[in-house]
C-alpha positions, 0 to 999 in steps of 0.5 A, spaced: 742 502 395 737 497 395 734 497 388 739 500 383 742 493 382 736 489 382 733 494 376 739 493 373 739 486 373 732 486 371 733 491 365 740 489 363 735 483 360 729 486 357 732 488 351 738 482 351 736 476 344 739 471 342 740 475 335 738 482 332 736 484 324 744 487 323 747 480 326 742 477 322 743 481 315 746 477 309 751 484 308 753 482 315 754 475 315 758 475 309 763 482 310 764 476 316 766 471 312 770 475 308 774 479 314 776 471 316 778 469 309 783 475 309 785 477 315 784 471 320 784 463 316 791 464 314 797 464 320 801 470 315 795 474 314 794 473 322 800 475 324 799 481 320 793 483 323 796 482 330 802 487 329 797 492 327 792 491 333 793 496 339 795 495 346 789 496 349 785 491 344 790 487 346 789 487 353 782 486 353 782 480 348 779 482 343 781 477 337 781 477 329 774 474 328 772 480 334 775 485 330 772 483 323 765 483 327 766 490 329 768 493 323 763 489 320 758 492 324 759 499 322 759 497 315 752 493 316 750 499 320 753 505 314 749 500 309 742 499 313 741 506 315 743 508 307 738 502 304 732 503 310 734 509 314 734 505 321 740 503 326 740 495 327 742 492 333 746 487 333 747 480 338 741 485 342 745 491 343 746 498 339 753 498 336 758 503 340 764 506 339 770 502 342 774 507 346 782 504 348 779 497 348 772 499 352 766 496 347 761 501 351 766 507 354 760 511 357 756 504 361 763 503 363 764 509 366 757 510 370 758 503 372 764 505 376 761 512 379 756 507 381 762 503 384 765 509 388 759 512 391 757 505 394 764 505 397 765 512 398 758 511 403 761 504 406 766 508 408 762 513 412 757 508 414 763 504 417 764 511 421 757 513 423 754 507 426 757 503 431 759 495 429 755 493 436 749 494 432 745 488 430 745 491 423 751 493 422 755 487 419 747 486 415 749 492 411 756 492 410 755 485 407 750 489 403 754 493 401 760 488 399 755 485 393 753 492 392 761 493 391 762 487 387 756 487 383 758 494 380 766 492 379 762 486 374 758 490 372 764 495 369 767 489 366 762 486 362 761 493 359 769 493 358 768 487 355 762 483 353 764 475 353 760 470 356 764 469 362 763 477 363 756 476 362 754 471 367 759 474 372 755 481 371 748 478 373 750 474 377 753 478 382 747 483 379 742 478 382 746 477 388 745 484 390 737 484 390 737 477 394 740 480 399 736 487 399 731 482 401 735 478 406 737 485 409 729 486 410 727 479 413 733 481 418 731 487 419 724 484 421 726 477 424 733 480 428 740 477 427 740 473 432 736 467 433 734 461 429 729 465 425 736 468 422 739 461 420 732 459 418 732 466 412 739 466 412 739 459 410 733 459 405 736 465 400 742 462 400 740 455 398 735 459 393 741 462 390 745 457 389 739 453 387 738 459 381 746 459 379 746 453 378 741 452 374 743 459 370 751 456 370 750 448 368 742 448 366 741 453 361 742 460 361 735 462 360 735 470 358 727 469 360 728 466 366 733 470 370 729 476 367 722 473 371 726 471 377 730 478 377 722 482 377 719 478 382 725 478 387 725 486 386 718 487 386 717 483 393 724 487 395 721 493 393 714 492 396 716 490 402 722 496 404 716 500 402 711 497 406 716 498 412 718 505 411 709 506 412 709 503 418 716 507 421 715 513 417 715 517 424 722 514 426 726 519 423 728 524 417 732 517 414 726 513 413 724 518 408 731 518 404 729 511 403 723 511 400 726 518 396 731 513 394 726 507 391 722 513 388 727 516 385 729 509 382 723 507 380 722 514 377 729 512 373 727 506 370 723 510 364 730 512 362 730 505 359 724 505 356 727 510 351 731 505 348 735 510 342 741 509 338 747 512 341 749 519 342 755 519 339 755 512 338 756 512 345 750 514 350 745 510 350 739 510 355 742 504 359 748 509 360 743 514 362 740 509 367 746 508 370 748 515 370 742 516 374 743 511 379 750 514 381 748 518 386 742 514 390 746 510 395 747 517 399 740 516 401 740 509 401 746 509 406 743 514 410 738 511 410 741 504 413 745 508 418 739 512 421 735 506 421 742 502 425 743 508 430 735 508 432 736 501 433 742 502 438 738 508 441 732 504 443 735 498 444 732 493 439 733 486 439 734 486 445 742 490 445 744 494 451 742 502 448 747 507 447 746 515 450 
């Protein structure tokens, strides 16, 4: 759907620093020192180590140094909640139970619900609306960066490294610029120079944004600024639209649910708690919300496709 991407990009940022108390701890700091000097400087103490390391933290990457920080986090976290009574967080982040490998099991898993809702709907779009239709490919492309966002989206959440991370908000960011293209389409048609003139903006202001994330400096704040602004303006404008079109049919209505209900969902966020079980916390919670939206959203796009072939706009020959 529209926004359930954008607010994840936004959000996914808003608690994300460069360090926290726990990594940032004298305990923490030095129980790594001592796990390096043990199990990972020497090659016999290494190889060691590695016999004993697990199949799927294996596959996953996870190193000697990964795994003293993991330890070592729950060893801060047992020290700080008996000296202080708080849970730390450490790099940004609570600390999660890692499960067969996946550092966040419960993020990871909603990423991928999120992931085949949006297929399954490609699917039945693909089957309800006709591809003669204007919009019909806008959505589709749509829906692939929907697709791929939420496939990086599961992979970060699998397994935090920088790459992960950078594939996941960009891709993320990706999602909520073409939301705003679809708009602009939507409003200007799909085929004309105004199309090319929009087209060619957003992917000029795109490159432009990972570039300067990618090579410049990657700037928490400034992708989180540009994340807002971009989605606020996407949201606004899907609104102002739905207003004006409310008399078109019961899908404008599942569109305007759809963004209601995600902006509603954003205070999940807000709750910001240790996790449940060291493995629930309230982003887990956002993007088990977002789960089901993209069946209004879908609808939603195909009732708006099928209106559009029914009274001939933009100019195409309309279908009984």
């Amino acid at each position: 759907m529209f926004s359930s991407i954008s607010v994840l990009a936004v959000l996914s940022l808003v608690s994300v620093t460069l360090a926290s108390w726990g990594d940032q701890s004298s305990f923490y700091i030095m129980c790594g020192q001592s796990c390096w000097k043990l199990n990972c400087k020497e090659q016999e103490s290494l190889q060691l180590w590695k016999e004993t390391q697990s199949l799927p933290e294996r596959l996953f990457g996870w190193g000697c140094m990964d795994e003293c920080r993991y330890n070592c986090m729950w060893e801060t976290v047992d020290e700080m909640e008996m000296r202080h009574g708080q849970v730390p967080q450490f790099h940004g982040k609570w600390p999660f139970l890692r499960v067969f490998g996946v550092q966040e099991p419960a993020s990871t898993i909603f990423s991928i619900l999120n992931l085949l809702s949006n297929l399954y709907m490609l699917n039945w779009f693909i089957k309800i609306v006709p591809t003669t239709t204007p919009m019909f490919s806008v959505w589709v492309l749509y829906s692939l960066t929907a697709l791929n966002a939420w496939i990086w989206s599961t992979v970060f959440h699998t397994r935090d490294t920088n790459f992960t991370e950078m594939m996941d908000y960009f891709c993320a960011f990706s999602t909520v610029l073409f939301s705003l293209l679809a708009f602009c389409l939507r409003i200007v048609g799909t085929d004309n120079a105004r199309t090319v003139v929009v087209s060619s903006l957003c992917t000029a202001f795109f490159s432009y944004h990972i570039y300067h994330m990618a090579f410049v400096r990657f700037d928490y704040g400034y992708n989180m600024k540009v994340n807002v602004v971009v989605g606020a303006v996407n949201g606004i404008c899907w609104l102002a639209w739905a207003y004006t079109h409310y008399g078109d049919g019961p899908h404008v209505k599942k569109g305007v649910g759809a963004v209601l209900v995600l902006t509603g969902s954003v205070l999940l966020e807000l709750l910001d708690f240790p996790p449940l079980m060291w493995t629930i916390d309230s982003h887990a919670l956002w993007h088990l919300a977002t789960a089901p939206l993209p069946v209004l959203w879908y609808q939603f796009a195909a009732g708006d496709c099928l209106k559009i072939a029914r009274e001939g706009e933009f100019g195409i020959k309309k279908i009984a």
